[in-house]
C-alpha positions in Angstrom: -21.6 -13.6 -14.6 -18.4 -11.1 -14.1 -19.4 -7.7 -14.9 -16.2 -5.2 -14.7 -16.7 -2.3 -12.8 -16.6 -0.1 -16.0 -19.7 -1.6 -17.5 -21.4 -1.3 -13.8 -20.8 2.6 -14.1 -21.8 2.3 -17.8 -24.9 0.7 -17.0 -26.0 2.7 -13.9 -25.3 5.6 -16.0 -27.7 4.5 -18.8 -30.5 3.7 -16.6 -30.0 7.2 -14.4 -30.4 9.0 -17.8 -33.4 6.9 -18.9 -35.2 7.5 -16.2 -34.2 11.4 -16.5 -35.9 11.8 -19.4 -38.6 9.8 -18.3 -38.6 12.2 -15.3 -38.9 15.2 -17.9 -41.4 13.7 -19.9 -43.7 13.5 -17.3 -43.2 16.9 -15.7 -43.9 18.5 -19.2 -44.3 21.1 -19.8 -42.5 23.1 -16.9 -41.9 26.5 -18.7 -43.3 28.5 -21.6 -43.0 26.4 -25.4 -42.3 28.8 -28.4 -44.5 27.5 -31.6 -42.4 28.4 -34.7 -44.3 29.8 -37.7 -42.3 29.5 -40.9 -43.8 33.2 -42.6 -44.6 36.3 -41.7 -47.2 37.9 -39.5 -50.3 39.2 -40.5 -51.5 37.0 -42.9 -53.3 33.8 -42.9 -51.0 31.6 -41.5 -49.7 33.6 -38.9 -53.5 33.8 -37.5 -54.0 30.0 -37.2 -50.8 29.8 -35.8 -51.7 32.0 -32.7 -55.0 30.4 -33.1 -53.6 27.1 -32.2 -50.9 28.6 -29.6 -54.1 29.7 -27.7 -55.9 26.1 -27.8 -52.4 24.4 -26.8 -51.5 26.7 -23.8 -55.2 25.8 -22.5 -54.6 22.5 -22.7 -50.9 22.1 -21.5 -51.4 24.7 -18.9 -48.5 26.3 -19.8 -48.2 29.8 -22.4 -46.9 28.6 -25.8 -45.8 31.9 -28.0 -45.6 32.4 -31.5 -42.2 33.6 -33.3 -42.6 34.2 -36.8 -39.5 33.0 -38.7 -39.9 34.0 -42.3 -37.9 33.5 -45.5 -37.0 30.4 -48.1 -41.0 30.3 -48.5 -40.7 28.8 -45.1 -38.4 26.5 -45.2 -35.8 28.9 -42.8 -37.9 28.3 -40.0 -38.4 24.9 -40.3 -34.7 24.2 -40.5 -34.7 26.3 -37.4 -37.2 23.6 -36.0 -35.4 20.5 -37.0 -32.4 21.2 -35.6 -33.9 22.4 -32.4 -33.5 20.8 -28.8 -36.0 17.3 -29.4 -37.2 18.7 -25.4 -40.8 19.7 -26.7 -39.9 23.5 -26.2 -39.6 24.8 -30.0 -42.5 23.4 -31.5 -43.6 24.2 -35.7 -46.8 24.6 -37.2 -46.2 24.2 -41.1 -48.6 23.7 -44.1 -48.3 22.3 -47.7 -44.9 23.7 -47.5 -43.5 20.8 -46.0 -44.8 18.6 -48.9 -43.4 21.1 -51.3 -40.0 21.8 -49.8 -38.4 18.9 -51.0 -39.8 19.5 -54.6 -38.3 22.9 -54.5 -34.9 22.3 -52.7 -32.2 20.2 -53.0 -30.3 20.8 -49.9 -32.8 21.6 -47.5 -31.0 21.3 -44.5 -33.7 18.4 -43.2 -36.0 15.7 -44.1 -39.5 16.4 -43.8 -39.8 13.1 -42.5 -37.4 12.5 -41.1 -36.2 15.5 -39.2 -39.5 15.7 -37.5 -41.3 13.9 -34.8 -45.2 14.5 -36.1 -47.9 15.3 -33.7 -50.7 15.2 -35.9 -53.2 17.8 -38.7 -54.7 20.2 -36.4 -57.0 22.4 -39.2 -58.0 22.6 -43.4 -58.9 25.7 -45.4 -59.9 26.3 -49.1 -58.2 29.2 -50.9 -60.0 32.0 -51.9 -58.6 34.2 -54.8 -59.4 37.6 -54.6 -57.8 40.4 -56.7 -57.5 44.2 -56.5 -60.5 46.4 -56.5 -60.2 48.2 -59.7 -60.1 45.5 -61.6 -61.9 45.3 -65.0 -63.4 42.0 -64.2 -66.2 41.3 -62.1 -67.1 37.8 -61.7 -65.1 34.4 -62.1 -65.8 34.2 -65.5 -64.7 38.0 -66.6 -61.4 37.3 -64.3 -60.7 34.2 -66.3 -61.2 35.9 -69.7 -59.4 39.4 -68.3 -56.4 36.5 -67.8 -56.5 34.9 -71.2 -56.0 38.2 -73.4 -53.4 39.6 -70.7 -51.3 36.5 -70.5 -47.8 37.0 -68.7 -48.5 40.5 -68.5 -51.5 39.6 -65.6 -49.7 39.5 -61.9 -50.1 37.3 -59.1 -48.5 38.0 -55.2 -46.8 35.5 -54.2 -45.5 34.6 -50.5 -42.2 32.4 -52.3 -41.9 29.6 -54.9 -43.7 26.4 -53.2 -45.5 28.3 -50.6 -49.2 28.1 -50.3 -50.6 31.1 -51.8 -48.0 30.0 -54.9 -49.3 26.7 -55.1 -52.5 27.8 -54.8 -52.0 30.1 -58.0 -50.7 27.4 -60.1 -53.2 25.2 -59.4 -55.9 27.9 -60.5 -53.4 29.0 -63.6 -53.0 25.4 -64.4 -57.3 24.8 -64.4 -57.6 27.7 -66.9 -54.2 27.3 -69.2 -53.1 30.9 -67.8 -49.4 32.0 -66.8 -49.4 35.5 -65.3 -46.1 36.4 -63.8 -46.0 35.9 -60.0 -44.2 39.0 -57.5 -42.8 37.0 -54.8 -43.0 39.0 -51.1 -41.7 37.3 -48.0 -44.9 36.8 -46.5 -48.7 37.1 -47.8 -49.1 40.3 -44.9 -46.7 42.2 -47.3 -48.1 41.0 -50.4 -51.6 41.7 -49.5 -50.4 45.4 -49.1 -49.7 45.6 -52.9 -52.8 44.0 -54.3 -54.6 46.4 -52.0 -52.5 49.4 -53.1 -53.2 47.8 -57.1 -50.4 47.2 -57.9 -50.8 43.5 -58.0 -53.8 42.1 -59.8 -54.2 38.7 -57.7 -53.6 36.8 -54.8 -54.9 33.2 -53.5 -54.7 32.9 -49.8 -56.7 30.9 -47.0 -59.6 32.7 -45.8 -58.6 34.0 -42.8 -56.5 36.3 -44.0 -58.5 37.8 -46.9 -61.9 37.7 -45.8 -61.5 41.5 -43.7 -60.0 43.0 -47.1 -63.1 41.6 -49.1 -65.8 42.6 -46.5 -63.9 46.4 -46.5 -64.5 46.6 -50.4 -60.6 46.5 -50.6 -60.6 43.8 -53.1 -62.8 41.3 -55.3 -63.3 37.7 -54.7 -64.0 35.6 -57.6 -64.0 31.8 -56.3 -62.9 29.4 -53.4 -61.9 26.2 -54.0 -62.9 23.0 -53.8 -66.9 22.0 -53.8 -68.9 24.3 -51.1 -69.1 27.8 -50.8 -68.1 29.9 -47.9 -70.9 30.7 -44.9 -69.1 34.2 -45.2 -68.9 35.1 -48.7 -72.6 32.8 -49.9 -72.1 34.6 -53.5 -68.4 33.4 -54.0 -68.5 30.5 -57.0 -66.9 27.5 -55.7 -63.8 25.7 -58.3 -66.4 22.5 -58.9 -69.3 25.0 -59.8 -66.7 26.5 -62.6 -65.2 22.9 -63.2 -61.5 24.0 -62.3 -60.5 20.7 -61.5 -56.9 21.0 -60.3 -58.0 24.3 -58.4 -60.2 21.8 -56.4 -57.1 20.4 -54.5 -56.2 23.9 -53.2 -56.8 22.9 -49.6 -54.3 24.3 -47.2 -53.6 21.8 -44.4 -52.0 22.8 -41.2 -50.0 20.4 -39.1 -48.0 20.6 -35.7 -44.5 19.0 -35.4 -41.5 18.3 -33.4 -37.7 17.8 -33.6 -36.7 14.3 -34.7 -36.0 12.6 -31.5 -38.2 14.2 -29.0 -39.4 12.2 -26.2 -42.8 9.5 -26.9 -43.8 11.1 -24.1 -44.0 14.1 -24.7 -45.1 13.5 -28.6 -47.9 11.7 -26.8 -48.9 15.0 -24.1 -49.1 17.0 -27.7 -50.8 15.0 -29.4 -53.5 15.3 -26.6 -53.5 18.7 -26.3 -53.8 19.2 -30.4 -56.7 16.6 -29.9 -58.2 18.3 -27.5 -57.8 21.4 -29.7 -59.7 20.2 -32.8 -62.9 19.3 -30.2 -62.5 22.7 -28.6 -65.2 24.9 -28.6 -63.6 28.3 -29.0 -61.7 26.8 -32.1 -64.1 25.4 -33.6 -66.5 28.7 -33.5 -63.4 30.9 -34.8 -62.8 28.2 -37.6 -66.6 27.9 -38.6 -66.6 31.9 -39.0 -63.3 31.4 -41.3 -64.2 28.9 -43.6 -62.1 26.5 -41.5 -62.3 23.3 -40.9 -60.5 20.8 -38.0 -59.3 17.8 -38.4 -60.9 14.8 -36.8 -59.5 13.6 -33.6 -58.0 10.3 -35.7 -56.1 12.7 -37.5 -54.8 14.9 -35.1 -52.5 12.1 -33.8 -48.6 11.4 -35.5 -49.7 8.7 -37.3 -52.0 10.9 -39.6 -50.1 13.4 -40.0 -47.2 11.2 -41.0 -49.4 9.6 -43.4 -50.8 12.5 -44.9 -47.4 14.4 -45.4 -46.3 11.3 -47.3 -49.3 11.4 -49.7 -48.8 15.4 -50.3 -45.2 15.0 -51.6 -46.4 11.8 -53.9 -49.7 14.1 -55.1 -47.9 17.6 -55.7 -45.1 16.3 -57.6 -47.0 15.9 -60.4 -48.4 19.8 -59.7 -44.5 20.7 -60.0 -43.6 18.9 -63.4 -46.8 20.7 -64.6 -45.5 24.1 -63.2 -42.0 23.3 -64.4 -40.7 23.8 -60.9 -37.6 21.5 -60.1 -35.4 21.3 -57.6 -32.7 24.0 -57.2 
């Protein structure tokens, strides 16, 4: 068969650049990765984000840094994410808020699906709400009445519409037929500062971030959600002991992506080194002292974490008509 010589360079060309990148896959990684996290330092998120940085440079061998790139409840730095290089160098850790963006954008700018190549759930967290120390109320029951007769009047922090700590409100405001007007901050560091300094009443954040500001006597936790209580705060109620139903699915979930694109390869080299993370041992003695939990091995791979993400946008839309929250 005649095969011009244009279509001979063509060809050679193609098969030079597959093997390339093949080349580059398997030499990754050769320099330092930057792990985008979508908020702002100092609060929850930001800590399991350098918490996971840690377990990944261990495990590639290489240093993988954390830039925090807040606003748009998170959705500015994962914009910044999917239209990144797809070279495995600019990496994101994200939560609930990729389920949520789409419920809360119409032109996002990407797909959560499909902008991203997955890597898989690295760790899960109930929310603990805690409010300021002076307070009238005491206990989970006095905070839920203190609610009731205050109304819209009542104030909850707020790290932006859609983002966990404001999910995690609704859920609790939607358990108890409450709607106390939320402050949004651009990250829950800065809104932890107000509920501190009273003058916001609430906030409902992971663990991690809280529990230092409970155990100074800076604030009041009333209840964590979902069904078991916290190794770190035994005398916290849990949602299921109250029978707050919808607060129950306030479980922040943390996943690790890619760009769209990025080498198999290299998906495959993270996905081992986020598997690896979950078994570690350092994690998971920071995690058990956080009221954290990893995700199984099975899960920490692209298949789960695709299959997950696509269950959270089916399950939270409902959350949103609830809320009244549409796309703007």
């Amino acid at each position: 068969m005649f095969i011009n010589w244009k279509s001979r360079v063509l060809w050679s060309f193609m098969i030079l650049a597959g093997l390339s990148a093949q080349a580059h896959a398997d030499d990754y990684p050769v320099r330092r990765i930057t792990l985008i996290a979508p908020y702002a330092a100092g609060g929850g998120f930001d800590g399991v984000a350098r918490i996971l940085a840690d377990a990944l440079s261990r495990n590639l061998g290489q240093t993988v840094i954390v830039e925090n790139v807040e606003g748009g409840g998170g959705i500015i730095g994962a914009r910044q994410v999917a239209h990144a290089a797809p070279d495995g160098y600019t990496l994101l850790m994200n939560h609930m808020g990729m389920a949520t963006a789409p419920l809360l954008v119409k032109n996002l700018g990407f797909d959560p699906i499909g902008s991203f190549a997955p890597i898989g759930l690295f760790v899960r967290s109930p929310a603990l709400l805690i409010g300021r120390k002076d307070l009238p109320a005491n206990s989970a029951p006095e905070l839920i009445a203190y609610l009731k007769a205050k109304g819209a009047d009542a104030t909850v922090a707020s790290s932006g519409v859609g983002s966990g700590t404001d999910l995690c409100a609704d859920l609790f405001e939607q358990s108890i037929g409450v709607n106390p007007t939320h402050i949004q901050y651009r990250g829950a560091g800065p809104a932890m500062i107000d509920v501190e300094a009273s003058r916001v009443d609430l906030i409902c954040e992971t663990p991690f971030g809280l529990l230092p500001h409970v155990r100074s006597g800076a604030t009041k936790a009333f209840v964590v959600s979902g069904d078991t209580r916290l190794d770190s705060l035994p005398d916290v109620p849990t949602a299921k002991e109250l029978g707050l139903k919808k607060f129950s699915l306030a479980v922040t979930w943390y996943g690790l992506y890619a760009p769209a694109k990025t080498p198999d390869a290299i998906v495959a080299r993270l996905s081992s080194a986020l598997q690896a993370a979950v078994r570690d041992p350092v994690v998971l003695e920071r995690m058990k002292t956080l009221g954290m939990d990893p995700y199984d091995q099975s899960q920490a791979t692209p298949e789960g974490l695709r299959q997950f993400l696509s269950s959270q946008i089916a399950l939270l839309k409902d959350v949103f008509q609830q809320a009244g929250i549409t796309p703007q």
